[in-house]
C-alpha positions as YAML, in Angstrom:
chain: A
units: angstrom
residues:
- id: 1
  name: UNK
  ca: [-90.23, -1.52, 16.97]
- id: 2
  name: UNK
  ca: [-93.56, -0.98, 18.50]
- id: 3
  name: UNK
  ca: [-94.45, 2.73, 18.77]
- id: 4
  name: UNK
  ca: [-96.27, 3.69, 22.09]
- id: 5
  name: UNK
  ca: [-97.39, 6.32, 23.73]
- id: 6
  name: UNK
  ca: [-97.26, 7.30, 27.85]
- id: 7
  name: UNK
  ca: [-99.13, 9.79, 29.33]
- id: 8
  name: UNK
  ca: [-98.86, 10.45, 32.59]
- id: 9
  name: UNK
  ca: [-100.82, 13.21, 35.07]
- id: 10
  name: UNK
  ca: [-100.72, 14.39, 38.21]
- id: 11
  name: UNK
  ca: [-103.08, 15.55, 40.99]
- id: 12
  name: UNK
  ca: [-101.40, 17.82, 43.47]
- id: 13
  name: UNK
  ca: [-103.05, 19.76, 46.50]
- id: 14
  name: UNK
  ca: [-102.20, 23.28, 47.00]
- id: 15
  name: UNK
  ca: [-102.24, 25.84, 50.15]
- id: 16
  name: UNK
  ca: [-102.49, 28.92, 49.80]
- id: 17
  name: UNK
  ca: [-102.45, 31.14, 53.06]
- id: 18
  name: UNK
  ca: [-105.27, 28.84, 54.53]
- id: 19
  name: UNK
  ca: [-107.56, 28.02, 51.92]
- id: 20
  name: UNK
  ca: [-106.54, 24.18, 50.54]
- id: 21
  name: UNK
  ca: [-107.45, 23.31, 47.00]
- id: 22
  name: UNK
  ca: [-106.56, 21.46, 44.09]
- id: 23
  name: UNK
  ca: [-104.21, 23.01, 41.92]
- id: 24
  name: UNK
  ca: [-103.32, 22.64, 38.03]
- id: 25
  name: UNK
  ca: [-103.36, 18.97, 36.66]
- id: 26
  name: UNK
  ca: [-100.85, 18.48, 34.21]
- id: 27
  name: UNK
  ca: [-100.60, 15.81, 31.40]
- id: 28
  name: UNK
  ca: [-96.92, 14.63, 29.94]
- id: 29
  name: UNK
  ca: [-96.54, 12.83, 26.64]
- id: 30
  name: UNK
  ca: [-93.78, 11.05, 25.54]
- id: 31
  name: UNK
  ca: [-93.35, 8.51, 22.49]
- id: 32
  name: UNK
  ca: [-91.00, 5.67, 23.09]
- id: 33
  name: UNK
  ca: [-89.83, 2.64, 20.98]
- id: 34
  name: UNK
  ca: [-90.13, -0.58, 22.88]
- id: 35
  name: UNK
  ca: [-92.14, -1.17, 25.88]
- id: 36
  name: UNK
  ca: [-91.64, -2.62, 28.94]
- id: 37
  name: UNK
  ca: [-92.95, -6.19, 28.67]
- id: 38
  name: UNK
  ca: [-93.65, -8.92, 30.96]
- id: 39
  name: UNK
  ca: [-94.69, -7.30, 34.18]
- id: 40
  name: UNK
  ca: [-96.84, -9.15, 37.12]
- id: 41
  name: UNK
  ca: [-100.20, -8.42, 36.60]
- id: 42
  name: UNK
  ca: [-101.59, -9.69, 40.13]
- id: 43
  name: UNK
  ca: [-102.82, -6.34, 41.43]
- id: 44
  name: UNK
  ca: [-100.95, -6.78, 45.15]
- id: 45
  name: UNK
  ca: [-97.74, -7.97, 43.65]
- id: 46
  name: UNK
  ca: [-98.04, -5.26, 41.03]
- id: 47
  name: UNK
  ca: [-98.24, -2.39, 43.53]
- id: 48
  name: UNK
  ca: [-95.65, -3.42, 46.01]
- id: 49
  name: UNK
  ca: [-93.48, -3.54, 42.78]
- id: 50
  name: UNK
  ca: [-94.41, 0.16, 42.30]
- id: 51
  name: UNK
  ca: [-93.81, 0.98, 45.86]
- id: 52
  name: UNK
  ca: [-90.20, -0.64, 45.78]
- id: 53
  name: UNK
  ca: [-89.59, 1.97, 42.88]
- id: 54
  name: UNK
  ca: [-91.19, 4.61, 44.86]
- id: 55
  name: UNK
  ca: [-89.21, 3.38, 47.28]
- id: 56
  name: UNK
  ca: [-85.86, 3.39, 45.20]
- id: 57
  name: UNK
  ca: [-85.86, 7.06, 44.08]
- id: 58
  name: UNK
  ca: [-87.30, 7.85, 47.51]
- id: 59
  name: UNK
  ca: [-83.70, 6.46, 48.90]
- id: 60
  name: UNK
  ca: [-81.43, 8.91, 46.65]
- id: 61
  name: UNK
  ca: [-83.23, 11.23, 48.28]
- id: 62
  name: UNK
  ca: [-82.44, 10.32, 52.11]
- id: 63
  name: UNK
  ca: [-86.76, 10.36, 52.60]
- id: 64
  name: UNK
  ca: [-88.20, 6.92, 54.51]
- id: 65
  name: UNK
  ca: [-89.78, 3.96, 52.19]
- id: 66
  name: UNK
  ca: [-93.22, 3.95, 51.76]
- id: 67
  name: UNK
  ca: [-95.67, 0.87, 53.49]
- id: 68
  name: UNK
  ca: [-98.22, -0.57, 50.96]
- id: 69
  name: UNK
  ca: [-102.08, 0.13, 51.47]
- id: 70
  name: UNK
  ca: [-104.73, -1.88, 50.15]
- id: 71
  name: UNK
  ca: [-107.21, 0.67, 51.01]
- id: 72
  name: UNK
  ca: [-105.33, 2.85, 48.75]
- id: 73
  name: UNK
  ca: [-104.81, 0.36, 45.64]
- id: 74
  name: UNK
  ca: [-108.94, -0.28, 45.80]
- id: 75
  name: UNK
  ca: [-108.80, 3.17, 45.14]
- id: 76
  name: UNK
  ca: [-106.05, 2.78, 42.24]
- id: 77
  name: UNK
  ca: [-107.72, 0.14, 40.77]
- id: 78
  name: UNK
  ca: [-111.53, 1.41, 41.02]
- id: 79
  name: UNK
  ca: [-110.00, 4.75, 38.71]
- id: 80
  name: UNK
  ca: [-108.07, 2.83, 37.04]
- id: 81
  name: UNK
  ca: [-110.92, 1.00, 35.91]
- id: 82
  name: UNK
  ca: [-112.78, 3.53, 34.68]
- id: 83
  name: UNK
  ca: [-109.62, 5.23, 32.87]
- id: 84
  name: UNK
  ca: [-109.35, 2.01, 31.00]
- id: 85
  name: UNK
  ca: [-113.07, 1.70, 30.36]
- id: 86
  name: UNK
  ca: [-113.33, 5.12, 28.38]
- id: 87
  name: UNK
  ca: [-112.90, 5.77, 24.64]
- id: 88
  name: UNK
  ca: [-109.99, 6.13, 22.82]
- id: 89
  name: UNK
  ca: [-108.91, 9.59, 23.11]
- id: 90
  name: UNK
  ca: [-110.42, 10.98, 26.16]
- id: 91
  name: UNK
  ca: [-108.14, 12.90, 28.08]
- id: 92
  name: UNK
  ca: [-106.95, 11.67, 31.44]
- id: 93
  name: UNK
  ca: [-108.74, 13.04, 34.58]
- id: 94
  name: UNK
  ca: [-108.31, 12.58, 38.40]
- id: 95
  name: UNK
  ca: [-110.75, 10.86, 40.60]
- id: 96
  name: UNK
  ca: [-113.35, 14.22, 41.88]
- id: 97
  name: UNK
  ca: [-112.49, 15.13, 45.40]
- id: 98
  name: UNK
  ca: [-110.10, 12.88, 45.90]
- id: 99
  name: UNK
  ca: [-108.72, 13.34, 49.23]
- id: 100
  name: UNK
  ca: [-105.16, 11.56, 48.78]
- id: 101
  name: UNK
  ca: [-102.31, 12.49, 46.41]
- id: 102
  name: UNK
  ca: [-102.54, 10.98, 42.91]
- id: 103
  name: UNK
  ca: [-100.64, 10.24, 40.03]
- id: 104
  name: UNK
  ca: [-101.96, 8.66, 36.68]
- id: 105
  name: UNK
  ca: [-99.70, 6.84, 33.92]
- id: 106
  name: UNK
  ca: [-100.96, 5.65, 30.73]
- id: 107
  name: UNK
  ca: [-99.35, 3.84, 27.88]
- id: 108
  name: UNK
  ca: [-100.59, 2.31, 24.85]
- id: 109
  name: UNK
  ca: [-98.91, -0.34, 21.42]
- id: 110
  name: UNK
  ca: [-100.08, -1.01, 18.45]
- id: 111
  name: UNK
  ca: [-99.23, -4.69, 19.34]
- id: 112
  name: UNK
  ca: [-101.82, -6.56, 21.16]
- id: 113
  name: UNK
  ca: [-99.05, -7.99, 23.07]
- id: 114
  name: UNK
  ca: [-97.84, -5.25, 25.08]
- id: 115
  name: UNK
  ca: [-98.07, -4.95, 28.42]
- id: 116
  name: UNK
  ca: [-96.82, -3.00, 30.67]
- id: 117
  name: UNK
  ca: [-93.51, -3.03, 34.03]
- id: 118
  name: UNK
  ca: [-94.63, -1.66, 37.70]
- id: 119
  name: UNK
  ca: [-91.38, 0.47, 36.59]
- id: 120
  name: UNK
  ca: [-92.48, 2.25, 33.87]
- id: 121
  name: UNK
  ca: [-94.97, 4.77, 35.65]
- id: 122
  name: UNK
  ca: [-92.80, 5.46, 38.55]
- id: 123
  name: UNK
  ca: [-89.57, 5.97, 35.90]
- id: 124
  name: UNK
  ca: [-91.90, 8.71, 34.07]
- id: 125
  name: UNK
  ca: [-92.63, 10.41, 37.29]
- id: 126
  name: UNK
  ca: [-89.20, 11.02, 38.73]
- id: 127
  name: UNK
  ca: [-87.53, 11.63, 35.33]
- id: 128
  name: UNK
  ca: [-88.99, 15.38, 36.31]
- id: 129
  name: UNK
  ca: [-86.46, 15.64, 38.34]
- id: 130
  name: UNK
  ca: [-84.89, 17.12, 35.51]
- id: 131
  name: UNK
  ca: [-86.75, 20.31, 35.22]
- id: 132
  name: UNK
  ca: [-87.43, 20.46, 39.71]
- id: 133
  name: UNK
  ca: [-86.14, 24.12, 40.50]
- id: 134
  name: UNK
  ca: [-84.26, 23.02, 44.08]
- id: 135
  name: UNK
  ca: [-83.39, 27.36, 44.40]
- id: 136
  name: UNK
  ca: [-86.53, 27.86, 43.94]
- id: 137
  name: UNK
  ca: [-88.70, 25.25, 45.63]
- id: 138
  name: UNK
  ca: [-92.76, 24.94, 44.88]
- id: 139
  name: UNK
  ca: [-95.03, 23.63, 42.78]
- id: 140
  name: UNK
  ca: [-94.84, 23.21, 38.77]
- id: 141
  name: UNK
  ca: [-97.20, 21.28, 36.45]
- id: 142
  name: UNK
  ca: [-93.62, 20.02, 34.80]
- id: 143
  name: UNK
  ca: [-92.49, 18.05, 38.25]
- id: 144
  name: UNK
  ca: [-96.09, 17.37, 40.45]
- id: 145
  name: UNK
  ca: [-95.40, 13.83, 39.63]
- id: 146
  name: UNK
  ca: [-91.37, 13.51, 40.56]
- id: 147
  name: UNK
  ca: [-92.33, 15.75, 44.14]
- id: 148
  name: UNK
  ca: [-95.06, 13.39, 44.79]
- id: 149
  name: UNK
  ca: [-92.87, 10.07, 44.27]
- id: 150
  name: UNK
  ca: [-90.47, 11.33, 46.88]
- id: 151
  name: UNK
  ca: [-92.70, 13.96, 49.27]
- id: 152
  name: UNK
  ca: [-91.15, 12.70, 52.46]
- id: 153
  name: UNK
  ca: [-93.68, 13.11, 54.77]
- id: 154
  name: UNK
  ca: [-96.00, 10.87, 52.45]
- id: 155
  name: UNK
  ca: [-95.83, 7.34, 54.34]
- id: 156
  name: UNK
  ca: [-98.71, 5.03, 52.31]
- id: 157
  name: UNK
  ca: [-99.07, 4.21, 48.84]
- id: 158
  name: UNK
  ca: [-101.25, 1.93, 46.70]
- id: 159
  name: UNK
  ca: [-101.20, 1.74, 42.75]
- id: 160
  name: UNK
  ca: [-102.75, -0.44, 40.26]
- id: 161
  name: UNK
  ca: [-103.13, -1.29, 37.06]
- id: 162
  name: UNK
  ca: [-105.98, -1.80, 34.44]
- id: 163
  name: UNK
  ca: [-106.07, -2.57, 30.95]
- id: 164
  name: UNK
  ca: [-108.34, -1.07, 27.89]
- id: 165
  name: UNK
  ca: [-110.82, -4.39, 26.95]
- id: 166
  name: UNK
  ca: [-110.79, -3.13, 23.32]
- id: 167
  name: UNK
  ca: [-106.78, -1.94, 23.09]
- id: 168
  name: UNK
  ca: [-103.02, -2.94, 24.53]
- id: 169
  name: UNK
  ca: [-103.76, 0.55, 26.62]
- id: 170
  name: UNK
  ca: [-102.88, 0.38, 29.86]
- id: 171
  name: UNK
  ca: [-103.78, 2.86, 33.02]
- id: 172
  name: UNK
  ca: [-101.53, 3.21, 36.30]
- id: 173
  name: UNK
  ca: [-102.97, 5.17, 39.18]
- id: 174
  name: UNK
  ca: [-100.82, 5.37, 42.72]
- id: 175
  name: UNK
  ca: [-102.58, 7.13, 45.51]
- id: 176
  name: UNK
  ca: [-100.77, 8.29, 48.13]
- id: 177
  name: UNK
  ca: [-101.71, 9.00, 51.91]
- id: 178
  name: UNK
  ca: [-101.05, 11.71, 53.34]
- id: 179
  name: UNK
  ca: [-100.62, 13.68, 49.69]
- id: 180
  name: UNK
  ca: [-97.80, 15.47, 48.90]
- id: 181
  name: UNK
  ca: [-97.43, 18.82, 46.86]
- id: 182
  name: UNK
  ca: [-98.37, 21.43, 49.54]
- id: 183
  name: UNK
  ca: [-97.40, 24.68, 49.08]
- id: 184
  name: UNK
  ca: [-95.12, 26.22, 51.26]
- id: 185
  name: UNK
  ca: [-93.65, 22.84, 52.45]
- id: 186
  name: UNK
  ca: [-91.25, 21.59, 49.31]
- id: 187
  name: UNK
  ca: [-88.22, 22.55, 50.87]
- id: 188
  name: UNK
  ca: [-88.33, 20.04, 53.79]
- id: 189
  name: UNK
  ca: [-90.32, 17.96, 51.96]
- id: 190
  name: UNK
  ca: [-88.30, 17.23, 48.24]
- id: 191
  name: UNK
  ca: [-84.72, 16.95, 49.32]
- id: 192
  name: UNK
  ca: [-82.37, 17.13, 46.53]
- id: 193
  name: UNK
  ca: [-80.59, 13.78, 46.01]
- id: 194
  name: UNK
  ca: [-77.85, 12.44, 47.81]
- id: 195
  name: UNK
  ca: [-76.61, 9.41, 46.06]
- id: 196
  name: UNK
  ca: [-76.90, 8.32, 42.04]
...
């Protein structure tokens, strides 16, 4: 079994009273055996397969599908890019100033082979869920990612993906217009689910 590794981080805007800025990024990491294999790697087919997932969880959670945005997967893609073009072991980070939500996946095998399912990243995100405080709505460096997957006043979303040249590492980014994870608006914004 191939070991791997996924990473995943968030970038979340915060309000507080009426100054807006960025709040905590957060980095998961999980080890899994066996990846997903044998995604699309055509960048518009590969995001509209994230956005159906988005758009999957999204429906437990009675919130509207999301509409695919190529202006926002350029975006994906361009950080993406860079994600995969820096060495081994630097730590994720989110595009500066970036004025749309943003989540960031990563995932890496020892087996040149791997690649890499538009289901993966989005999986990761909303398995937060889990730890998501519904008496106690806000934000939490734990679930940034899940509240961002199903913010339901976010409408657009664009992801992409972008391999390491030197390594089966691979680098999701979904950006997501308007962003989600504003404080003070979780409760009509991350509904708790109403089907399994």
């Amino acid at each position: 079994m191939t070991k791997f590794l996924l990473t995943a981080a968030l970038s979340t805007l915060y309000l507080a009273a009426a100054v807006a800025g960025p709040a905590r990024n957060a980095e998961l990491y999980q080890s899994r055996e066996d990846a997903d294999v044998g995604a699309s790697q055509d960048p518009s087919v590969y995001s509209d397969e994230c956005r159906q997932r988005h758009d999957y969880y999204r429906t437990k959670h009675g919130v509207p599908g999301l509409k695919n945005d190529d202006d926002l997967r350029l975006l994906a893609q361009d950080w993406a890019d860079y994600l995969a073009e820096q060495p081994e072991g630097t730590p994720l980070q989110h595009r500066p100033d970036n004025q749309y939500g943003e989540n960031i996946f990563s995932a890496w095998s020892s087996d040149p082979s791997y690649t890499i399912d538009a289901n993966a990243p989005v999986d990761s995100w909303y398995n937060e869920i889990k730890d998501y405080d519904y008496a106690n709505p806000g934000f939490s460096s734990k679930t940034g990612h899940f509240t961002q997957v199903v913010w339901k006043s976010t409408t657009n979303v664009g992801c992409a993906i972008s391999k390491a040249a030197s390594r089966a590492a691979y680098f999701v980014v979904c950006n997501y217009d308007p962003p989600g994870n504003y404080e003070g608006q979780y409760g009509q914004n991350v509904p708790p689910a109403t089907s399994n």
